[in-house]
Backbone as numpy.savetxt, mean C-alpha at the origin, in Angstrom:
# Nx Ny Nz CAx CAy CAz Cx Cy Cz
18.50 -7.22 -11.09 18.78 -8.26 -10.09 17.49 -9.01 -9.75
17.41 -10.16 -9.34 16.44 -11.19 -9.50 16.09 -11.06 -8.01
14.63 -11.44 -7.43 14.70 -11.12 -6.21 14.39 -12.35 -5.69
14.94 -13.02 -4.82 14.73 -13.60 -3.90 13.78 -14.57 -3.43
12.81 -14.98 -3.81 11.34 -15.74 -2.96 11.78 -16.38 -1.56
13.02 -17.16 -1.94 13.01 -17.93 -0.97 13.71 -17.62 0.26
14.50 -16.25 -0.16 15.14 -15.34 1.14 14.25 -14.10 1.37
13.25 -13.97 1.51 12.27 -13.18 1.30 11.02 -14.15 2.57
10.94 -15.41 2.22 10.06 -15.58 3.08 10.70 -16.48 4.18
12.25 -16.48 4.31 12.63 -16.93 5.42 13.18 -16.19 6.16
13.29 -14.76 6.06 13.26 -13.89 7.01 12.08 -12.87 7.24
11.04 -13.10 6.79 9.52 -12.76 7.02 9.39 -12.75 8.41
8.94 -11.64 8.83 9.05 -11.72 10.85 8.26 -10.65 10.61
7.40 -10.79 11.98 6.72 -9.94 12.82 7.88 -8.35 12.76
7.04 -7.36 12.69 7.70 -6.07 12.59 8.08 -6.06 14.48
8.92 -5.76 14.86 9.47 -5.66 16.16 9.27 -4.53 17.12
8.07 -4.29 18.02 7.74 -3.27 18.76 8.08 -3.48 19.91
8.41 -4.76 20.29 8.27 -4.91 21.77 9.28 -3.75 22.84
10.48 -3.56 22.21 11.36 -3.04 22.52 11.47 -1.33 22.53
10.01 -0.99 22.26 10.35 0.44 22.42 9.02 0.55 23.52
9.03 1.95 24.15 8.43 2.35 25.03 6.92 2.94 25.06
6.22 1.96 24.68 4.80 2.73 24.88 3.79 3.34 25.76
4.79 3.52 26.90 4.13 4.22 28.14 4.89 5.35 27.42
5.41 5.88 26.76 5.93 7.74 26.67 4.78 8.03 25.80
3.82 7.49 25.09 2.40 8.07 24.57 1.61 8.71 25.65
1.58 8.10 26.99 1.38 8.33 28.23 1.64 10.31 28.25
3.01 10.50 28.39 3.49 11.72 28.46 3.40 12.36 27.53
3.54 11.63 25.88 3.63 11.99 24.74 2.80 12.20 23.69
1.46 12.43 24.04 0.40 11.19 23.32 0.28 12.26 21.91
0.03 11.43 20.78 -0.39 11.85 19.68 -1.21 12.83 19.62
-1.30 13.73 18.35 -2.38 14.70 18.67 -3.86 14.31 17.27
-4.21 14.67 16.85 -5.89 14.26 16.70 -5.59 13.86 14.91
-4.68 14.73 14.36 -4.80 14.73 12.98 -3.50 13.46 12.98
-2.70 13.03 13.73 -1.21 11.98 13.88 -2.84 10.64 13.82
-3.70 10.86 15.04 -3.90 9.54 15.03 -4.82 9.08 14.04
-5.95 10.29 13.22 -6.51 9.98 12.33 -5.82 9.34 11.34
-4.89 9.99 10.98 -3.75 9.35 9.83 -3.65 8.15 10.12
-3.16 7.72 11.51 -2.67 6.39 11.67 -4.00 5.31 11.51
-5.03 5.58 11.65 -6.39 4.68 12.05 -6.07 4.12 10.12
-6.15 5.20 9.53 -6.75 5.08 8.01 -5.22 3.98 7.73
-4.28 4.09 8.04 -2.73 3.03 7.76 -3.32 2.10 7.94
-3.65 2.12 9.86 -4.45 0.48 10.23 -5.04 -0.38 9.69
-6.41 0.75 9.05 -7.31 -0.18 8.74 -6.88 -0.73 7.33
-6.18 0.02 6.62 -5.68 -0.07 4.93 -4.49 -1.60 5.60
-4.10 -1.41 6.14 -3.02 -2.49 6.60 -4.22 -4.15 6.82
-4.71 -4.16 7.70 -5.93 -5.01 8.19 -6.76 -5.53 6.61
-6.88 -4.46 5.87 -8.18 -4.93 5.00 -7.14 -5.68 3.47
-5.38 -6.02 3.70 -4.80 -6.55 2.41 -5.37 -8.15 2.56
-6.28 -8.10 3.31 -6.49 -9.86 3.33 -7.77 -9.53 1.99
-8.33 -8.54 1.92 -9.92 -8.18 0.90 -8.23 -8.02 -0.29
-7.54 -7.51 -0.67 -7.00 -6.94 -1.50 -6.32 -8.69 -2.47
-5.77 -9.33 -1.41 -5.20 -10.47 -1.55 -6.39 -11.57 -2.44
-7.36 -11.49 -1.43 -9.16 -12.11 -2.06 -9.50 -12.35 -3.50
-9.06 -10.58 -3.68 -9.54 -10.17 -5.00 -8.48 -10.57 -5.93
-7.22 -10.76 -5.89 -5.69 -11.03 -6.38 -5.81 -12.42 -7.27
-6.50 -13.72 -5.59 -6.59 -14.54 -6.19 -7.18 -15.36 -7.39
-8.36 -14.36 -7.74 -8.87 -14.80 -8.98 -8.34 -14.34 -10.08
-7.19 -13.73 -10.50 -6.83 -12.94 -11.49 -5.48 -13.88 -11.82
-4.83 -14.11 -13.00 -3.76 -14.47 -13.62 -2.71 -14.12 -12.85
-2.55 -13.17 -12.04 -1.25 -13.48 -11.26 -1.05 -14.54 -10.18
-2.26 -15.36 -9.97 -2.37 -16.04 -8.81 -1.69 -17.91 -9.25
-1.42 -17.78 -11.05 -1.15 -18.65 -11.97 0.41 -18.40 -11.33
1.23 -17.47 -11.38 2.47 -17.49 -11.47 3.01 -18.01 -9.79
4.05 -18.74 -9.79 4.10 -19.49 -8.64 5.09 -18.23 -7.88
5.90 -17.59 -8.29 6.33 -16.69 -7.31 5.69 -15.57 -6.67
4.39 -15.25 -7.60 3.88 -13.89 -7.38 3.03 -14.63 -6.21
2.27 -15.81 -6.61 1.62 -16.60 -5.42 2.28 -16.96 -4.11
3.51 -17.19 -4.20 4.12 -17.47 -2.74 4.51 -15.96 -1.97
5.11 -14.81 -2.75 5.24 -13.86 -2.45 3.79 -13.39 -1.42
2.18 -13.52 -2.40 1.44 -12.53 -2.02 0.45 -13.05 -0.86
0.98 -14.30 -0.57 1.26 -15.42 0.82 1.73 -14.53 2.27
3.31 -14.49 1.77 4.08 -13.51 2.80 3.73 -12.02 3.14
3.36 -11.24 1.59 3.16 -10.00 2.01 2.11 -9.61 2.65
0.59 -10.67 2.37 -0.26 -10.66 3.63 0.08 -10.11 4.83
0.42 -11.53 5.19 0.91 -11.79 6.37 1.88 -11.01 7.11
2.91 -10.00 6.10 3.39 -8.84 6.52 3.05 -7.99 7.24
1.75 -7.56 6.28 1.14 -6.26 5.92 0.18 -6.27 7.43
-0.42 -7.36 7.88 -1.47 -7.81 9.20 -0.99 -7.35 10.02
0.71 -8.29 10.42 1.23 -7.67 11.58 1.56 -5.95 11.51
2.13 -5.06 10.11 2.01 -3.97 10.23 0.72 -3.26 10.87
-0.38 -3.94 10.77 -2.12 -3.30 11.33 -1.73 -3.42 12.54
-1.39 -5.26 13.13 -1.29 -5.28 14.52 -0.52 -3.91 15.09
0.28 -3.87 14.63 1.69 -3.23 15.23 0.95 -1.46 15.72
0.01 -0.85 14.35 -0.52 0.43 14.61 -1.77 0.48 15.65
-2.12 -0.75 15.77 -3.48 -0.89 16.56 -3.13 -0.62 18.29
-1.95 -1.26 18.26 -1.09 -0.98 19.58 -1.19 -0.09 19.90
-0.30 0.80 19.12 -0.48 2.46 19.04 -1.58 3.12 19.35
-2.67 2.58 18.59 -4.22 3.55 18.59 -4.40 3.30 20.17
-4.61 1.91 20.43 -5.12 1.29 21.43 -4.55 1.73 22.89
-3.54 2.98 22.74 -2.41 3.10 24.08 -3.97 4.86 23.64
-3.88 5.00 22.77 -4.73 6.74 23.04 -6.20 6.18 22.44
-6.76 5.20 23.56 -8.13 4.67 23.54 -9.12 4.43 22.12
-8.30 4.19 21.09 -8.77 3.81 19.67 -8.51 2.47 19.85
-9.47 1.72 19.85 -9.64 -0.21 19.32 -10.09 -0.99 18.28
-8.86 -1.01 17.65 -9.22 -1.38 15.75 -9.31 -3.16 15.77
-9.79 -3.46 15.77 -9.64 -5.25 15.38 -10.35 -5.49 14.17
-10.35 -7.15 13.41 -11.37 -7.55 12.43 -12.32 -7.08 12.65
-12.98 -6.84 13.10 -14.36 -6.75 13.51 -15.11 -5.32 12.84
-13.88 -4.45 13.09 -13.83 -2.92 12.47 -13.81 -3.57 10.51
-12.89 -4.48 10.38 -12.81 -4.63 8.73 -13.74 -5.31 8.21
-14.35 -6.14 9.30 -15.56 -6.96 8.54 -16.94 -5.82 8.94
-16.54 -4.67 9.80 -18.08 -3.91 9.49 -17.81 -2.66 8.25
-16.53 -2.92 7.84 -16.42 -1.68 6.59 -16.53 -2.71 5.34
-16.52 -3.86 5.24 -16.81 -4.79 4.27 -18.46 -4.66 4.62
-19.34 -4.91 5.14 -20.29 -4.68 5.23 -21.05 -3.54 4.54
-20.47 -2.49 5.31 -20.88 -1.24 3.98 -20.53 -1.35 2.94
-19.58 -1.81 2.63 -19.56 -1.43 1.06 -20.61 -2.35 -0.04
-21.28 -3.41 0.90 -22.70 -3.51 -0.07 -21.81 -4.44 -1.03
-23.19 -4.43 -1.90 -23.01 -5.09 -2.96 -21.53 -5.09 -4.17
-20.83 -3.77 -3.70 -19.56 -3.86 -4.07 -18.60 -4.92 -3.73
-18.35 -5.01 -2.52 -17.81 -6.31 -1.53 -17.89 -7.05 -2.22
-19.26 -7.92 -2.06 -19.62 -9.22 -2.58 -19.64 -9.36 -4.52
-19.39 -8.33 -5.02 -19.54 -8.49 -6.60 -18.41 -8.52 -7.01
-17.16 -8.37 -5.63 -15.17 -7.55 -6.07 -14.61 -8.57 -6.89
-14.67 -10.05 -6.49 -14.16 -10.98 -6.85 -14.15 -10.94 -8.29
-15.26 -10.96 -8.05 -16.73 -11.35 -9.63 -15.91 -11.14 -11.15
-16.33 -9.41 -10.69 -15.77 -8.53 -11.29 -14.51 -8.38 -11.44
-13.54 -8.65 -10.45 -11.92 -8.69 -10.79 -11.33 -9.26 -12.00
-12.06 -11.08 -11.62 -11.97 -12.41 -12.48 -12.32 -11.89 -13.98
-13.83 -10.88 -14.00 -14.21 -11.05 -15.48 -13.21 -10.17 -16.16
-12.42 -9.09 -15.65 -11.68 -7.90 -16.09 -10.50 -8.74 -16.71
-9.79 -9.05 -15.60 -8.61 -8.87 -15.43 -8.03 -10.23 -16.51
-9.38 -11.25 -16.57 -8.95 -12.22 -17.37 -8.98 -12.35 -18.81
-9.63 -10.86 -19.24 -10.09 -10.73 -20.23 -8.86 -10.23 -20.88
-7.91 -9.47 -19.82 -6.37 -8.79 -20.45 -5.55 -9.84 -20.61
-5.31 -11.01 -20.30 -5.04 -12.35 -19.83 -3.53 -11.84 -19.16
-2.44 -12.52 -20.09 -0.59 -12.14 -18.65 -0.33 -10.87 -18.82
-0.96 -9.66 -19.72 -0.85 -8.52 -19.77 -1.39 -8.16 -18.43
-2.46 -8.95 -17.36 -2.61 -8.04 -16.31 -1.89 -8.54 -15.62
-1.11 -9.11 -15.44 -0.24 -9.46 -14.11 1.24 -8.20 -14.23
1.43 -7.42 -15.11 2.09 -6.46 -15.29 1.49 -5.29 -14.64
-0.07 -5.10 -14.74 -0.52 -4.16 -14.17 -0.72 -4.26 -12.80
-0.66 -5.51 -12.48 -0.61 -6.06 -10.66 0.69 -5.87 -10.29
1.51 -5.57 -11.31 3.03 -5.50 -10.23 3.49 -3.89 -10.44
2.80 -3.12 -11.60 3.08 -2.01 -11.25 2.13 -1.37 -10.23
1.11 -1.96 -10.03 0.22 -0.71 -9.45 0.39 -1.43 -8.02
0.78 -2.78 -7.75 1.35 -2.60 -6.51 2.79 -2.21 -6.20
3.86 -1.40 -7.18 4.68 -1.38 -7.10 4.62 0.61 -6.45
3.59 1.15 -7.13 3.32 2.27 -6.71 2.62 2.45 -5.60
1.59 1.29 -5.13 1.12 1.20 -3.98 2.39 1.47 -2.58
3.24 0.56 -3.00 4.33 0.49 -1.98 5.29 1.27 -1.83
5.49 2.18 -2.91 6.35 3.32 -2.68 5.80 4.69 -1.58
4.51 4.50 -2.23 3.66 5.48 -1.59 3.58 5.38 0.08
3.17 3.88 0.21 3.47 3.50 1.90 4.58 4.05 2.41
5.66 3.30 1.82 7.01 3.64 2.08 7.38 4.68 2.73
6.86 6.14 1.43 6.75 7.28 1.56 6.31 8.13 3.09
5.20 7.07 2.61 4.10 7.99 4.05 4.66 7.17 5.37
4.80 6.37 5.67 5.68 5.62 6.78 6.73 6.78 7.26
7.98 6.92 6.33 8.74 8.05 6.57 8.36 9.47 6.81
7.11 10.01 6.34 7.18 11.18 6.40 6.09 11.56 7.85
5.36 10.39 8.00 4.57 10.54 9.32 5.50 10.21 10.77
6.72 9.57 10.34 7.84 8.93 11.10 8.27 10.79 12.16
9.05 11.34 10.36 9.49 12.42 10.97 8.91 13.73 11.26
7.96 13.96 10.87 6.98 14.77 11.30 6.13 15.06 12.90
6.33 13.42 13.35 6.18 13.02 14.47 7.41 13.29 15.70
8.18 12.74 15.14 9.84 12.88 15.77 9.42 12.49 17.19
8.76 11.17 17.60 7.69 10.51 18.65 9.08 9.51 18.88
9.46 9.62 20.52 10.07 8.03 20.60 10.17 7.22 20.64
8.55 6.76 20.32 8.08 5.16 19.93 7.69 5.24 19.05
6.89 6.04 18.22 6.50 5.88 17.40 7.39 5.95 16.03
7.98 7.21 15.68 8.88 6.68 14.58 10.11 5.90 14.80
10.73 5.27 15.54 11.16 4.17 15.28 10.14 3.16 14.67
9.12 3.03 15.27 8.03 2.07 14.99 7.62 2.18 12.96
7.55 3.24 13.35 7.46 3.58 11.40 8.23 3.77 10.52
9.64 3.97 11.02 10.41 3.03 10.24 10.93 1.59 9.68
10.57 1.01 10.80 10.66 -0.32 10.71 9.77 -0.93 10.32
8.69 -0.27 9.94 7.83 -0.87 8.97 7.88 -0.24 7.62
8.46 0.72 7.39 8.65 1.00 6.17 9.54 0.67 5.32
10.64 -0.43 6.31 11.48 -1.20 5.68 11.53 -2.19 5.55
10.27 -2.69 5.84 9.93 -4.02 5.67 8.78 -3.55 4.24
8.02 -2.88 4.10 7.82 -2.43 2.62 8.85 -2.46 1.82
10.01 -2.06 2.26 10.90 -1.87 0.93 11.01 -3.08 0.21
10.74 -3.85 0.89 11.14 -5.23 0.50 9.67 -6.46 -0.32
9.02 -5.09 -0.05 7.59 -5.19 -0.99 8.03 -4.59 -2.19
8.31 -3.42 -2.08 8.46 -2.17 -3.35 9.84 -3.44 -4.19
10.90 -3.83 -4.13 11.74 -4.26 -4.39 11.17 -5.70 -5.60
9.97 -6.63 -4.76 9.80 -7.69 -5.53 8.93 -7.38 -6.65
7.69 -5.92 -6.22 6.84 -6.10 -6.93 7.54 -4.91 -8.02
8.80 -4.29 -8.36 9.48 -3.23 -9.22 10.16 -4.57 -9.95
10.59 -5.35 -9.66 11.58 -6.43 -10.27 10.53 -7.43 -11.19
9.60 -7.70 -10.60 8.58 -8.78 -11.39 7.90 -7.53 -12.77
7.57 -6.93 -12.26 6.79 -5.14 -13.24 7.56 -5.17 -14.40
9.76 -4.95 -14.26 10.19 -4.85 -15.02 10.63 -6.36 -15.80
9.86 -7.08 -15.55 10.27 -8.31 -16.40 9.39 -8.61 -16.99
7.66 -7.84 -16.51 6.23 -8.79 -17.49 6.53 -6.99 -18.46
7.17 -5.75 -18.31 6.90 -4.85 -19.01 7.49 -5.26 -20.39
8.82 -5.39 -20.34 10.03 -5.73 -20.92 9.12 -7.15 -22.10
8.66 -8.02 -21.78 8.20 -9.00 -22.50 7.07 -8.95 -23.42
6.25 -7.65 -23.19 5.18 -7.49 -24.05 5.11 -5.84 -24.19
5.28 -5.44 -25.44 4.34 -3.95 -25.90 3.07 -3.96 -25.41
2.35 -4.93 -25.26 0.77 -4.43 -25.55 0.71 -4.49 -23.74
1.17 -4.63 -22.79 1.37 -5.07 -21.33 1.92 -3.15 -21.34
2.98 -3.14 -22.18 2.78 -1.47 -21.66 2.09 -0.38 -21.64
1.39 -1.11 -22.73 0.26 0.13 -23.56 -0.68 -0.39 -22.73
-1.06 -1.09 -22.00 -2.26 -1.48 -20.88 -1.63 -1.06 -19.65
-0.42 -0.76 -19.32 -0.38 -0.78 -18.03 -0.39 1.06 -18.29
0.14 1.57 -19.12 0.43 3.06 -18.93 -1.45 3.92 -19.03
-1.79 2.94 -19.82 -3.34 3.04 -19.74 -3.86 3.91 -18.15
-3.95 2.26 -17.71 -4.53 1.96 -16.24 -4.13 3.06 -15.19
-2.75 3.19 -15.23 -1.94 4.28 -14.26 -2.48 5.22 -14.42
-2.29 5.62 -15.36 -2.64 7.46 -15.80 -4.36 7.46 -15.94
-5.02 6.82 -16.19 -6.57 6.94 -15.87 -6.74 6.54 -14.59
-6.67 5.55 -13.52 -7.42 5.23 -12.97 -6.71 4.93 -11.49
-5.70 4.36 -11.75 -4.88 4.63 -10.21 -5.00 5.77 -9.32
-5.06 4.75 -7.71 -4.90 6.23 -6.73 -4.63 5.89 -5.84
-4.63 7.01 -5.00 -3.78 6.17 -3.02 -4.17 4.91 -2.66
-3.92 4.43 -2.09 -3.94 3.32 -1.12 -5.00 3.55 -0.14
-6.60 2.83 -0.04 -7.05 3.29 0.54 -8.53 3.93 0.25
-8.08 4.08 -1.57 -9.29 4.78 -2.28 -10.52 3.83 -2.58
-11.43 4.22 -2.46 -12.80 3.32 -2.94 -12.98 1.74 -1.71
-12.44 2.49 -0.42 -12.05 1.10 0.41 -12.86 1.74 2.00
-11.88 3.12 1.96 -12.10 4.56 3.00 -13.14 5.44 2.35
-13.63 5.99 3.36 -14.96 7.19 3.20 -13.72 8.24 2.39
-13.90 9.00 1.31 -13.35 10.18 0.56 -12.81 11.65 1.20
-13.52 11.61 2.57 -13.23 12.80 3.91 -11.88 12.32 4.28
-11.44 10.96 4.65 -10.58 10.68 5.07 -9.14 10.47 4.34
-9.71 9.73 3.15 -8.60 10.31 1.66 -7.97 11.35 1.74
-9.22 12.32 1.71 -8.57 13.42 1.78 -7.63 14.02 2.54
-8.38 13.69 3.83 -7.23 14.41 5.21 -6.22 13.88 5.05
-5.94 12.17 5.09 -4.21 11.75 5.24 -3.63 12.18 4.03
-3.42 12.09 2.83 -3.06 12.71 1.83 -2.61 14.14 1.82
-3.79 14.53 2.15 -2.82 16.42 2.91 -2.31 15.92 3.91
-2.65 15.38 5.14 -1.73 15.79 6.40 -0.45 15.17 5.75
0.11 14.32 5.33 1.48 13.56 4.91 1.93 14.55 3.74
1.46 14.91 2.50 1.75 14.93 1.48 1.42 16.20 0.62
1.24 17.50 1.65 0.85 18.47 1.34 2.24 19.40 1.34
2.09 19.98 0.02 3.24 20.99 0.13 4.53 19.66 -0.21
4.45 18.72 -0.42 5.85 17.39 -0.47 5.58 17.17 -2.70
5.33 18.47 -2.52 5.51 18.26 -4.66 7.13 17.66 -4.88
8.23 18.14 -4.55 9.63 16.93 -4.16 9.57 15.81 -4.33
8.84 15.28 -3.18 8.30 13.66 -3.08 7.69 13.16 -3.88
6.46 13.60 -4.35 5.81 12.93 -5.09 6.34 13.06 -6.77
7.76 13.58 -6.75 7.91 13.62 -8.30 9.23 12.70 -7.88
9.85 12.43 -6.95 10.41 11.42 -6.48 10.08 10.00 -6.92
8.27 9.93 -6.62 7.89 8.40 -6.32 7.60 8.41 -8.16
7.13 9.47 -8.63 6.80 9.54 -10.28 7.92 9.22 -10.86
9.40 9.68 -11.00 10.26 9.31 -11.04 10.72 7.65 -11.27
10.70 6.97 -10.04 10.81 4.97 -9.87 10.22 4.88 -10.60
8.61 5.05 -10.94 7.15 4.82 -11.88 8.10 4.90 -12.89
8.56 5.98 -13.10 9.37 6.10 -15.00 9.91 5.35 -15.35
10.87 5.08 -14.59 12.02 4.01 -14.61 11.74 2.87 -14.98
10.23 2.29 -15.14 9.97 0.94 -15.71 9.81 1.03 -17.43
10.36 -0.06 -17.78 10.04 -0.43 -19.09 8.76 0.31 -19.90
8.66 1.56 -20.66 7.84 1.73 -21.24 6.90 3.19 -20.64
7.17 3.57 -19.30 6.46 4.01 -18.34 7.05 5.49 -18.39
8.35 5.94 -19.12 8.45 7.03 -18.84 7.67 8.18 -19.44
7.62 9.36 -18.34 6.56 10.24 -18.42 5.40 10.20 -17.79
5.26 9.28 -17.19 4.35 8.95 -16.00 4.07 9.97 -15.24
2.50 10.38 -14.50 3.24 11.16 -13.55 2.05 10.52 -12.62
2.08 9.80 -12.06 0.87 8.83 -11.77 0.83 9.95 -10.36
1.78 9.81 -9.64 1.31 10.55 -8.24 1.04 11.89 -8.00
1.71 12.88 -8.95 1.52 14.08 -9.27 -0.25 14.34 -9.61
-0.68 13.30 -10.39 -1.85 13.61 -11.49 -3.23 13.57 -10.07
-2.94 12.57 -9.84 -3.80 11.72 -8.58 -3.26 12.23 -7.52
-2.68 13.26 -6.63 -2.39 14.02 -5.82 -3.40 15.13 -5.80
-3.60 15.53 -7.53 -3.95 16.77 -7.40 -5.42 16.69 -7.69
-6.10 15.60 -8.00 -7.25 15.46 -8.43 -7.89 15.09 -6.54
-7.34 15.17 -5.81 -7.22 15.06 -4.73 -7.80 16.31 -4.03
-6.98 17.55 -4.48 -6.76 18.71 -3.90 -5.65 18.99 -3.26
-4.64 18.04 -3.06 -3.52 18.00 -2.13 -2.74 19.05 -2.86
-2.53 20.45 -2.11 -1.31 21.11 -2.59 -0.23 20.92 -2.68
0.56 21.10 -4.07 1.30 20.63 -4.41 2.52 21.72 -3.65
C-alpha cells in the first residue's frame, strides 16, 4: 500500500498533552532510572534537526516525497522532545536547545566534518543509499516505537504513559512511510540490497549511538530492553520482511554487542 504524503502532513499535529494531569508527578514522581531514560528520548528527540542536517546532503533529499516527508517528521519528532521536556521539567530537569547546541559542541570536529562526510559517502553509493536511509530509519522507528511502549507500561504512570503512547503512535506513522519507501528502493535494485544488508549487519545501532556518552547507551537499552529477547526478535522479524533482508538480525546482534541481556 502506497503511503500517503499528502494525508500524512495534513494531519501532522502537535502530540496532545494538555489534557492529562501533570500535577500527579507531584504525588507520583518518577524514580531516577524512569527519568534518566526519559532525558536520553529528549535529547535524541531535540537533536533530529542534526540528523535531518546531515539527510540533506545525501540523494534522498533529490526525491520529492522523502523531502516533504523528512520536513514533517522533524517537526514531529521536536514537539515529541517538547512534550518529554515537560515531563523532566515537572521533576526539576530543564532540557532546551541550548542543552543540544552544548552536546553539538562536544562532539568537536565530528559535528562540523558530519555533513562533509555524509555527502562524500553516501554519494558515492548514489540511489542505492536512499534504500539504506529508509531502512535504517525504518529500524530506527520501530525501535522508538518499541521503547515508547515498553517505558509506557513499565511505568503504568497516569500521565505519563498515556503521554507515551501517543507518541508512539505518531511514530507509527514514521515506521509506516519509511517501511513502504525501503520496500520499493529494495525491490528495484540487487546491488541496494547487497548494500543495505551490508550496512545493517555491520554497522547499525540504537538511536542515540555516537550522538550520547556510551554510559548512557548503555543504561536505557538495559533499563527498556533487558531480558525483552521476544521483542527484539519481534522488531528483527519487520527488518526481514523487506525485500532481500531476510535473516537479519540487526537488533538481536547490536543488543548484544551492547551487553543488554538477552
Amino acid at each position: 500500500m502506497a503511503f500517503d504524503i499528502d494525508q500524512f502532513a495534513e494531519t501532522s499535529v502537535p502530540v496532545k498533552y494538555e489534557d492529562l494531569d501533570f500535577d500527579t508527578f507531584e504525588s507520583q514522581p518518577l524514580d531516577a532510572p524512569t527519568l534518566r531514560s526519559l532525558r536520553y528520548m529528549c535529547d535524541v528527540e531535540y537533536h533530529t534537526s542534526c540528523f535531518l542536517r546531515d539527510l540533506l546532503v545525501t540523494p534522498s533529499h533529490r526525491e520529492e516525497e522523502a523531502g516533504g516527508f523528512m520536513t514533517m517528521w522533524n517537526r514531529e519528532e521536536f514537539w515529541h522532545g517538547e512534550a518529554l521536556a515537560k515531563v523532566l521539567e515537572r521533576h526539576g530537569i530543564v532540557v532546551d536547545y541550548d542543552e543540544v547546541k552544548a552536546k553539538r559542541v562536544k562532539l568537536g570536529w565530528r559535528e562540523a566534518l558530519g555533513p562533509f562526510k555524509q555527502s562524500a559517502l553516501t554519494n558515492l553509493a548514489g540511489t542505492d543509499f536512499v534504500a539504506v536511509h529508509m531502512v535504517w530509519g525504518a529500524a530506527n522507528e520501530l525501535s522508538a516505537v518499541a521503547a515508547y511502549r515498553r517505558l509506557s507500561a513499565m511505568t503504568d504512570h497516569p500521565a505519563l504513559s498515556p503521554l507515551l503512547k501517543r507518541i508512539a503512535q505518531q511514530e507509527t506513522r514514521h515506521v509506516a512511510f519509511y517501511t513502504t519507501s525501503a520496500r520499493k528502493h529494495l525491490e528495484a535494485s540487487n546491488s541496494a540490497k547487497k548494500l543495505v544488508r551490508l550496512v545493517m549487519s555491520k554497522v547499525w545501532k540504537p538511536v542515540g549511538s555516537g550522538m550520547m556518552d556510551e554510559s548512557e547507551v548503555r543504561h536505557v537499552m538495559n533499563h527498556l530492553f533487558a531480558h525483552q529477547g521476544g521483542e527484539l526478535d519481534k522488531l528483527d522479524k519487520r527488518v526481514q520482511k523487506m525485500p532481500g533482508l531476510d535473516g537479519l538480525t540487526i537488533f538481536r546482534n547490536a543488543f548484544a554487542r551492547l551487553g543488554v541481556p538477552a
